[in-house]
N, C-alpha and C positions, 0 to 999 in steps of 0.2 A: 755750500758751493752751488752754481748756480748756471747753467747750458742758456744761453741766447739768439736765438736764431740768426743768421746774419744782415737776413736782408728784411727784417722787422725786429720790433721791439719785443718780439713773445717771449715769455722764458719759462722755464719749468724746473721741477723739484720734485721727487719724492716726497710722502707728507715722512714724517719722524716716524713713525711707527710703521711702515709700511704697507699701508692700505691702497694706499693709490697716491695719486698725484696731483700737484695742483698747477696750475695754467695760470699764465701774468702777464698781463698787455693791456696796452692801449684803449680805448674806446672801439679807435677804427679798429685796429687788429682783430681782437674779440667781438667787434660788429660783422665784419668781413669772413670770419671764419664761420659765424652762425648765419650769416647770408646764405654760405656753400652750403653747410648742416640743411640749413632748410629746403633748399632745391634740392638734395640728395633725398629730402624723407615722402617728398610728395609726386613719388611715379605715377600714381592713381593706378596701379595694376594692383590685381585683387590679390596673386600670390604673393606681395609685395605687403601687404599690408599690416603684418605683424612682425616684419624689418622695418616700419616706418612709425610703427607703434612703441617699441626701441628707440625711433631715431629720433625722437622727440626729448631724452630723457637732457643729454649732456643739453642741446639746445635751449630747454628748459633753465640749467644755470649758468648757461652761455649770457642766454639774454638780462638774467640777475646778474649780472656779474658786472655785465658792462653800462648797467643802467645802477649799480650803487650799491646792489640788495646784499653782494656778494662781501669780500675781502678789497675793502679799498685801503689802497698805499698814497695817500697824500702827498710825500715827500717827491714822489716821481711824476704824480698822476696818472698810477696804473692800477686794473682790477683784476681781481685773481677768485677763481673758483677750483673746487676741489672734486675729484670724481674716483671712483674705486677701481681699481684694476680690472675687474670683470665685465663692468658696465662699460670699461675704456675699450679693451681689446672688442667687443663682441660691436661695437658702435665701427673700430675702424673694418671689421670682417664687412657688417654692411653697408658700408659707403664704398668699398670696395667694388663690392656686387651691384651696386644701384650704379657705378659709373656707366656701368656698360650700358644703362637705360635712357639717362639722361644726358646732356649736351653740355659741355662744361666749357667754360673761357679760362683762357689761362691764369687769372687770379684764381677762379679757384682750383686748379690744379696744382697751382702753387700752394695753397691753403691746407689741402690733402696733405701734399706730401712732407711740407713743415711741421704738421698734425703727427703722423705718423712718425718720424724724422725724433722731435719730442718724445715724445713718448717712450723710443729706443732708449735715447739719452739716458732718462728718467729710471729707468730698469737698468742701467748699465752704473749709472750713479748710485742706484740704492743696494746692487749686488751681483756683481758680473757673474758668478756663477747659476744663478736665478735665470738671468738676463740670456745667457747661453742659453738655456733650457726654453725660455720662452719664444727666442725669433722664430722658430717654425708656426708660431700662432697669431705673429702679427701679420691679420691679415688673412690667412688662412687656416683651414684643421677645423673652423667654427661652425658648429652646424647651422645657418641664417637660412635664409628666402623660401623656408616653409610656414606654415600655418602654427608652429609650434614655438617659433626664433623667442616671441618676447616671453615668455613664461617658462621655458628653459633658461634664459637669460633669467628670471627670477630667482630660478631653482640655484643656480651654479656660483650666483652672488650671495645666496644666503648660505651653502656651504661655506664659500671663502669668509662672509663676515660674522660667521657663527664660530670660526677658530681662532686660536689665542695670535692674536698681532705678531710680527717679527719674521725672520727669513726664512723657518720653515716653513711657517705660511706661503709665503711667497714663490718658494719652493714648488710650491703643493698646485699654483695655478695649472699648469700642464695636465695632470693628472684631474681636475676639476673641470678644466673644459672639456678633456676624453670622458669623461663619466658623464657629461649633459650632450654629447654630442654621438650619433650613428656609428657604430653600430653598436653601442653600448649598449649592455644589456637593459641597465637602469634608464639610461631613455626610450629605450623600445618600449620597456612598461609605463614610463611615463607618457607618453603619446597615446599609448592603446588605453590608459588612462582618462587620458585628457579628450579621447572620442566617445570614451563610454560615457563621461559625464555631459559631453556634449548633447548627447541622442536622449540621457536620460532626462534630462533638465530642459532640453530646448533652447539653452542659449547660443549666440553666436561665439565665437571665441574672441571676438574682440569684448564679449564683456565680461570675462574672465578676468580676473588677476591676482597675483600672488602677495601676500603681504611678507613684509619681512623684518621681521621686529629687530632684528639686532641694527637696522637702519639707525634706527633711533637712540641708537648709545655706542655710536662709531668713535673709534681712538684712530685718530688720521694719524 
């Protein structure tokens, strides 16, 4: 089964196992949507800039996606990319937050909220009880537009892709974004963390990152 937008060709799916979702459209579609993606990532404001270091990632297989690299469908000529539930939600938290900064045309305010709109579907498709539990997080509850957003975002993705695939997983998103997000106790340590190694090391926090192995042997 399969949700289509109405007033473009996008569609979207849960992947089979429940990790996240995959996005299907057009050229233009998926050109159009990483159009908006990319004026959302580049406020050039300084507290902004590890929500934009984030907002690079989907954009990243937006633009594979709709240049070949991705899931191509011959039959329709449409291209499809796959993204994880964690990396999806914490992306619409800051496009959310970046609207207020940037000037937007109604294409992509249309683009946002199709984006967003998907996404529901997509959770309501793979598990309406899940699905309940998550709308308080689209969008909101996410801790973003700190210094901390992308590497917390690391952190809260490799708990979800470190657990066994299927609906209690999925279950479990709510409770994984409260745990990477204020006032949790586990992110307060991680932040007072993430400044001690800052002070001790000398680097900036943009050149910080997290690796996360279980990336590389994901069961979509």
């Amino acid at each position: 089964m399969r949700n289509t937008n109405p007033t473009t060709m996008l569609e979207v799916h849960p992947t089979k196992h429940g990790t996240g979702v995959e996005f299907i459209g057009t050229y233009n579609d998926l050109a159009s949507l990483y159009d908006t993606m990319t004026k959302l990532s580049m406020t050039n404001i300084e507290f902004l800039s590890e929500d934009e270091r984030l907002l690079t990632i989907i954009p990243y297989d937006l633009r594979h996606a709709f240049q070949g690299d991705r899931e191509v469908y011959k039959n329709n000529l449409t291209f499809g990319f796959k993204t994880n539930w964690i990396t999806l939600l914490y992306t619409i938290a800051c496009l959310r937050h970046h609207q207020n900064y940037i000037p937007l045309t109604k294409i992509d305010l249309a683009n946002l909220l199709v984006f967003e709109e998907l996404t529901e579907q997509a959770m309501l498709m793979y598990d309406p009880r899940g699905h309940a539990a998550l709308q308080p997080f689209i969008g909101m509850r996410i801790n973003i537009g700190t210094q901390y957003t992308y590497l917390a975002h690391r952190e809260a993705a490799n708990d979800f892709l470190s657990m066994r695939p299927g609906k209690i997983r999925f279950r479990m998103i709510p409770k994984i974004l409260m745990r990477w997000s204020a006032p949790s106790p586990t992110y307060t340590r991680f932040c007072e963390g993430v400044d001690r190694y800052i002070k001790e090391s000398g680097y900036s926090i943009s050149n910080i990152d997290r690796e996360i192995p279980a990336e590389e042997k994901i069961i979509w």
